[in-house]
N, C-alpha and C positions, 0 to 999 in steps of 0.2 A: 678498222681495228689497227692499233699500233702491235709494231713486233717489240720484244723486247730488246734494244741495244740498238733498238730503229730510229730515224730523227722524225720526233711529229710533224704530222701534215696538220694544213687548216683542217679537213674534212674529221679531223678526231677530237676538236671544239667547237661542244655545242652550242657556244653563244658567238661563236663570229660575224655572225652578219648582224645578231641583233644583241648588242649588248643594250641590258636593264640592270633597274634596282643598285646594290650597292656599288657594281662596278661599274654601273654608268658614272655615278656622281663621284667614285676614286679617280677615274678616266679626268673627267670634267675638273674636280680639285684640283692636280695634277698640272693641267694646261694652266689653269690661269694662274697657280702660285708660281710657274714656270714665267710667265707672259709678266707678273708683278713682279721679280727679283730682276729680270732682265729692263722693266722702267727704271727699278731704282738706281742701278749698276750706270742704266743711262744717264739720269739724272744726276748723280752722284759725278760722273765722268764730268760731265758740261759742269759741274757748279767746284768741282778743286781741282778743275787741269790750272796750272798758271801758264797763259800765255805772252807773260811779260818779261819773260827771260828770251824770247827770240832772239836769234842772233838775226840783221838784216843784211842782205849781200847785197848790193848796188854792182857788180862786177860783172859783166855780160862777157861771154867768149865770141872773140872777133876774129881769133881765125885757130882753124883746129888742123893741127899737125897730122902729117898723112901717117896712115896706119903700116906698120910692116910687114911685109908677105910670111908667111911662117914655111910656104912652099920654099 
């Protein structure tokens, strides 16, 4: 039994362990309209990134200056 101003526990719904019927298939809706915007977001990313503005560095560091003690 819940107190009033209490935070509920699992043990005061009755369908936690076994959800059915319409809240199974909200549950299940839910996932895969989740799972399908996250393809398209993907799909959509790879197909208008333009990777032809890179800038290309050919420029390797060959010697790196010693750091200063802050002690």
């Amino acid at each position: 039994m819940s107190k009033i101003g209490s935070e509920p526990e699992l043990r005061d719904f009755d369908d936690y362990d076994t959800l059915s019927g319409e809240k199974k298939r909200v549950v299940w809706g839910v996932v895969i309209v989740g799972i399908l915007i996250g393809c398209v977001f993907f799909a959509a990313s790879k197909i208008y990134t333009d990777k032809g503005d890179a800038i290309i560095i050919h420029d390797d560091i060959t010697n790196v200056p010693l750091s200063k003690s802050i002690l």
